[in-house]
Each structure stands twice: as structure tokens, then as C-alpha cells.
C-alpha positions as CSV (number, residue, x, y, z in Angstrom):
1,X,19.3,-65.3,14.9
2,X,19.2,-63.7,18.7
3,X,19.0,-67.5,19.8
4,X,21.8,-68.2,18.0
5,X,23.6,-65.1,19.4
6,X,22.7,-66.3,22.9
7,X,23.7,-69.5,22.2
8,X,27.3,-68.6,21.5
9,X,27.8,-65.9,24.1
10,X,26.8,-68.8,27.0
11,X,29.1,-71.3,25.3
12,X,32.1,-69.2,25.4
13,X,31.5,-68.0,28.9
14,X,31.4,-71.4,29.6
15,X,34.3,-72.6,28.2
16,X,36.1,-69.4,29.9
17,X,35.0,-71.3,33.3
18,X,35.5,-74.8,32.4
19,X,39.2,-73.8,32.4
20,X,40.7,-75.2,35.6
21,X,41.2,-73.2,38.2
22,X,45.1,-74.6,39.2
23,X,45.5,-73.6,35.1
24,X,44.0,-69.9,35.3
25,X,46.3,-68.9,38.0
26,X,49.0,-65.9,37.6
27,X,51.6,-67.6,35.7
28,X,53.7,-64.3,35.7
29,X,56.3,-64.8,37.6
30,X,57.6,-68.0,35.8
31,X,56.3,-67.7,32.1
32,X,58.8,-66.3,29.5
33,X,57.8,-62.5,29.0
34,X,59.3,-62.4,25.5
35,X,57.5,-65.8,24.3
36,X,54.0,-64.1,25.5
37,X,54.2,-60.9,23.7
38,X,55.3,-62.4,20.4
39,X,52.5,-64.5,20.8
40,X,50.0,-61.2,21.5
41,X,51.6,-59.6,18.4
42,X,51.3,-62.2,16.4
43,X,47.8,-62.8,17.6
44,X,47.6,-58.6,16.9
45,X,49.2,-59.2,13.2
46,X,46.1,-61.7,12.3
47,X,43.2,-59.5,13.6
48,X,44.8,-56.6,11.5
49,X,45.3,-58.6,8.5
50,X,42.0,-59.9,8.9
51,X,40.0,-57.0,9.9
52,X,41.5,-55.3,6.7
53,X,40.5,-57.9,4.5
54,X,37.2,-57.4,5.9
55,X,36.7,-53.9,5.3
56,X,38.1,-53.7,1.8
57,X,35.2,-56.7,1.3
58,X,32.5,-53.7,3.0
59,X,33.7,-51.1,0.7
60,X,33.4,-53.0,-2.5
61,X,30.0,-54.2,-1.4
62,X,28.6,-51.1,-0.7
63,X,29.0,-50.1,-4.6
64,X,27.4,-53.8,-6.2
65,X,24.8,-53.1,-3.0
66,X,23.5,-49.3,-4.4
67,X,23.6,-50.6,-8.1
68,X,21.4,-53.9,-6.6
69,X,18.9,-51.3,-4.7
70,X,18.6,-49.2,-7.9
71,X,18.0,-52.3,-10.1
72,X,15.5,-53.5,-7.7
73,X,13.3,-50.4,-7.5
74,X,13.4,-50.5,-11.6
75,X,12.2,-54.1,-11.8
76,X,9.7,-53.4,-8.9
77,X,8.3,-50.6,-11.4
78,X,6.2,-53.8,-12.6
79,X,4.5,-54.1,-9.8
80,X,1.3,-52.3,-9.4
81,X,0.8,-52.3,-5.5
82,X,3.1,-49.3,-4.0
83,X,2.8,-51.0,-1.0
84,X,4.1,-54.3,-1.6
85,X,6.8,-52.3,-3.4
86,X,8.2,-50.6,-0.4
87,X,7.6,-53.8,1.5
88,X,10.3,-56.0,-0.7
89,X,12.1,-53.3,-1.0
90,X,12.6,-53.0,2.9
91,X,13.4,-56.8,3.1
92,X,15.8,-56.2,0.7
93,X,17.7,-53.9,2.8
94,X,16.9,-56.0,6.2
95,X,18.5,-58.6,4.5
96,X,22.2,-56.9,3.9
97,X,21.8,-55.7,7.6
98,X,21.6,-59.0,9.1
99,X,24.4,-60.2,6.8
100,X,26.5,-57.4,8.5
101,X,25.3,-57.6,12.0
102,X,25.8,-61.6,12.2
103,X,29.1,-61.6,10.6
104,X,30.1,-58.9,13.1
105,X,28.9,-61.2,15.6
106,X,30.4,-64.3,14.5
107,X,34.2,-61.9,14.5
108,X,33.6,-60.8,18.5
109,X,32.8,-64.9,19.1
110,X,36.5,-65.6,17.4
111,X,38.0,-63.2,18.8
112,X,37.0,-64.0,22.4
113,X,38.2,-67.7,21.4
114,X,41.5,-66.8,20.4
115,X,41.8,-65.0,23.3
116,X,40.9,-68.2,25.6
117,X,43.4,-70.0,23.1
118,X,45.8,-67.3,24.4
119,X,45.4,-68.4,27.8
120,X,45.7,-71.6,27.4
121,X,48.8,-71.5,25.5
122,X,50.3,-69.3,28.7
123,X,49.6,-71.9,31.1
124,X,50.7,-74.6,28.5
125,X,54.1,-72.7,28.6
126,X,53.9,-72.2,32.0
127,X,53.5,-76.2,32.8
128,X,56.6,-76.7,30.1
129,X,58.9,-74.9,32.4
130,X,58.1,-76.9,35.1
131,X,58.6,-80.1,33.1
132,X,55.2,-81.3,32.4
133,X,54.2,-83.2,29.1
134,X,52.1,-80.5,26.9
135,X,52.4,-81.8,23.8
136,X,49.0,-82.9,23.5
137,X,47.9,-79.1,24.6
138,X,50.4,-77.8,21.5
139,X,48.9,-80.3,18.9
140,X,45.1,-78.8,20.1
141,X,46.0,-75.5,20.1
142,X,47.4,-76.1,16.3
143,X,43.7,-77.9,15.5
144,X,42.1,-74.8,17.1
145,X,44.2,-71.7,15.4
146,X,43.5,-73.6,11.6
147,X,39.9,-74.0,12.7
148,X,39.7,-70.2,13.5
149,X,41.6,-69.3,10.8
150,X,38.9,-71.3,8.7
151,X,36.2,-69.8,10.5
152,X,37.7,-65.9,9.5
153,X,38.0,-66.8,6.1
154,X,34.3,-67.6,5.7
155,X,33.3,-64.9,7.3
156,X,35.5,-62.9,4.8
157,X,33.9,-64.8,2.1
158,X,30.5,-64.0,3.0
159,X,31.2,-60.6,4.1
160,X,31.7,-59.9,-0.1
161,X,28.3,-61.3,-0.2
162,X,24.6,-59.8,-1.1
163,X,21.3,-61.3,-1.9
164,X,19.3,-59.8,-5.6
165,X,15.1,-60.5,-4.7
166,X,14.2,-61.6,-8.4
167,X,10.7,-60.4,-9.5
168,X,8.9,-62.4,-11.5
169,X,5.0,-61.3,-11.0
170,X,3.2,-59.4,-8.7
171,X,1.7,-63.2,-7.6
172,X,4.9,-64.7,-6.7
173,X,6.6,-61.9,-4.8
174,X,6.2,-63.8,-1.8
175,X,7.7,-66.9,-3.7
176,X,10.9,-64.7,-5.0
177,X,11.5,-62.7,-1.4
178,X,11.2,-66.4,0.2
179,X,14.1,-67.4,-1.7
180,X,16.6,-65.1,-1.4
181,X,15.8,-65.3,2.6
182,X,16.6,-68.9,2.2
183,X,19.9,-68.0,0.1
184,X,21.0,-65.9,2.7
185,X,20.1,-68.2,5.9
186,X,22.1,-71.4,4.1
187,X,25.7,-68.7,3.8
188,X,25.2,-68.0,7.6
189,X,24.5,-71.3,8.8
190,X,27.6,-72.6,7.2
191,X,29.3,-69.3,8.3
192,X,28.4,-70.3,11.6
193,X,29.5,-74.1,11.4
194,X,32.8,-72.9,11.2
195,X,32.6,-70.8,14.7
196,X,31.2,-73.9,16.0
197,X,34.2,-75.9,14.8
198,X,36.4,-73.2,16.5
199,X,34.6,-73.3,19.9
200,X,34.5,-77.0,19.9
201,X,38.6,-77.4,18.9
202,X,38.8,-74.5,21.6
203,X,38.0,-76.4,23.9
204,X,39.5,-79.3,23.5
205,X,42.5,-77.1,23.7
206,X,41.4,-76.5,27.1
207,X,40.4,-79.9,28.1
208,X,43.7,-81.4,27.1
209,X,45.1,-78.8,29.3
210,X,43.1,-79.8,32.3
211,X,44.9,-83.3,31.5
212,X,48.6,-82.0,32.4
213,X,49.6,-83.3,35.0
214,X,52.4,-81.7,37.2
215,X,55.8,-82.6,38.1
216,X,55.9,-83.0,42.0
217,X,59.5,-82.9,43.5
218,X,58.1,-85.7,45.9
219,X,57.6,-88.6,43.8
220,X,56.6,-90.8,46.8
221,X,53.5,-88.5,47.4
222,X,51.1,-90.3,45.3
223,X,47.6,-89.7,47.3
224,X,47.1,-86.3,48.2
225,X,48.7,-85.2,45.1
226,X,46.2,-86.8,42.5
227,X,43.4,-86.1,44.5
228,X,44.2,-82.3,43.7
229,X,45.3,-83.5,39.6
230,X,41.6,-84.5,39.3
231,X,39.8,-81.7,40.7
């Protein structure tokens, strides 16, 4: 799981500098103030939303989590070795941890997406106003606001989520904490297939931006110009 955490921090920084430098510039001074801070709000207005969901999700589970623990240490009354008692019952609680502390992880990754997607759609705007062709950028940044809206509802799904260690005999403990590990791994992994989704429709947004090209007031300066486009 700190691979995986890795793995996703170094992607998004690097889809943060695959955007093109001509497309990162300060757009300030000819972007439409209104249109950006309706989008910040409304980007504000789904975090919120969101972000509430998940935290009424955390509150219910803490209840079903205590009555889970307390139902555990009964059934665990069948097993003789005190030890391996407080073992599974440890693993049980590791378990609900690293639900929480991936999900947490997989919200910062979103959010530093739809913050690219932010960017993008600024400089999209920006090359509107100067009469380039952005449709394409439009239609990807549609593809990549569904797929993170996708990816936020899992994780709001899986946030309502915990994992009961069955105990059926002091023989197969290992058997019965081995499955609810695996249980637990399957929810993340297609938790995270989502944010994967969401990076990857990202940064197409961001590729299709590179693609714009600019409308030059000297249409008889081909060379120069396209040499720059491609860079």
C-alpha cells in the first residue's frame, strides 16, 4: 500500500509537468474572472457535498465498528491461546485503519486532479478567447469530471465499509484472518481503479490541450510558428 501511495503521488506530479509550458502561463489578464470563480465554487460545492457524505459514512461506522470489536472478543472467548487472541484482535483493528488511511489517500489524489482539471479548463478558456478550437479539451474535461465523480463515489461506498474476522477454530484462525485481508484488499483495489481511471482521463484532458493550436494574426508565418506549436 506505500508503493501504491508512491505510485500515485509521482504520477500526478507528473502529469502537473507534462502540462505545456505555453498552457501553464498567467492567463490573468485575458481569462473571464467571473467564469473562473464559478468554476472554483462549483468545484468548492462538490468537495463539500462530498466530504459530507463522507463523514456521515465515518460516524455511522464507528457504531457497526464497536459492536463488530465487542462481537469479536466474545467469539474469540473460544479460543484458548490469549495470545493469538490479542493478535487477531489487533488485525482486526489494523484492518479498519488502513481502510481509513487509504481512502483518505485516494481523496488528496482526486483532489489534486481536479485541481489540474482546473487548470486546464483556465487555459482552455483562455485559448477560446483567442479563437482557438477547444472543443476536444471541453469533451475531455467532461470524460475526466464523470470519472472523478465515479472515483468519489466509491470511495464513499467503501468508506461505509468494515471487515468481521469469522472464527471458526483455533486451527484455522490463520485461514479466517486471511480472508477477510483478502476481502478488504479486492474493495481497495477496485477503489483505486477508479483514481486510476481519473488520472488517466486527466490527462488526456491535458494532452488534448497541448493539441490547441493558436490563432496567429500572420497567417503567412507558417515555419517559425509550428516549430514553437510542437514544442
Amino acid at each position: 500500500m506505500i508503493i501504491l501511495k508512491k505510485a500515485f503521488a509521482i504520477s500526478v506530479c507528473a502529469l502537473v509537468l507534462a502540462l505545456p509550458v505555453a498552457a501553464l502561463e498567467d492567463a490573468t489578464s485575458t481569462r473571464s474572472v467571473d467564469r473562473v470563480e464559478a468554476r472554483r465554487e462549483t468545484i468548492e460545492q462538490r468537495r463539500t457535498e462530498f466530504e459530507g457524505r463522507v463523514e456521515q459514512r465515518r460516524a455511522d461506522l464507528k457504531t457497526r465498528i464497536e459492536q463488530k470489536r465487542a462481537e469479536l472478543r466474545e467469539r474469540l472467548q473460544t479460543i484458548r491461546d490469549e495470545n493469538k487472541r490479542r493478535i487477531v484482535e489487533r488485525i482486526d483493528r489494523q484492518m479498519d485503519a488502513l481502510n481509513e488511511r487509504m481512502l483518505k489517500h485516494f481523496e488528496a489524489v482526486l483532489n489534486k486532479l481536479e485541481g489540474i482539471l482546473s487548470r486546464i479548463s483556465d487555459r482552455a478558456d483562455r485559448a477560446e478567447s483567442n479563437g482557438s478550437d477547444v472543443s476536444s479539451v471541453r469533451s475531455a474535461i467532461t470524460e475526466a469530471q464523470d470519472k472523478i465523480a465515479a472515483a468519489r463515489s466509491a470511495i464513499t461506498n467503501q468508506t461505509g465499509k468494515t471487515y468481521t474476522i469469522e472464527i471458526t477454530g483455533e486451527e484455522r484462525l490463520k485461514v479466517d484472518v486471511g480472508s477477510a485481508r483478502r476481502a478488504l484488499h479486492s474493495d481497495l483495489v477496485k477503489v483505486r481503479e477508479t483514481v486510476k481511471a481519473a488520472h488517466a482521463a486527466t490527462k488526456n484532458a491535458a494532452t488534448a490541450l497541448a493539441k490547441v493550436k493558436p490563432i496567429t494574426s500572420h497567417p503567412e508565418a507558417t515555419s517559425a510558428p509550428e516549430t514553437e506549436e510542437e514544442e
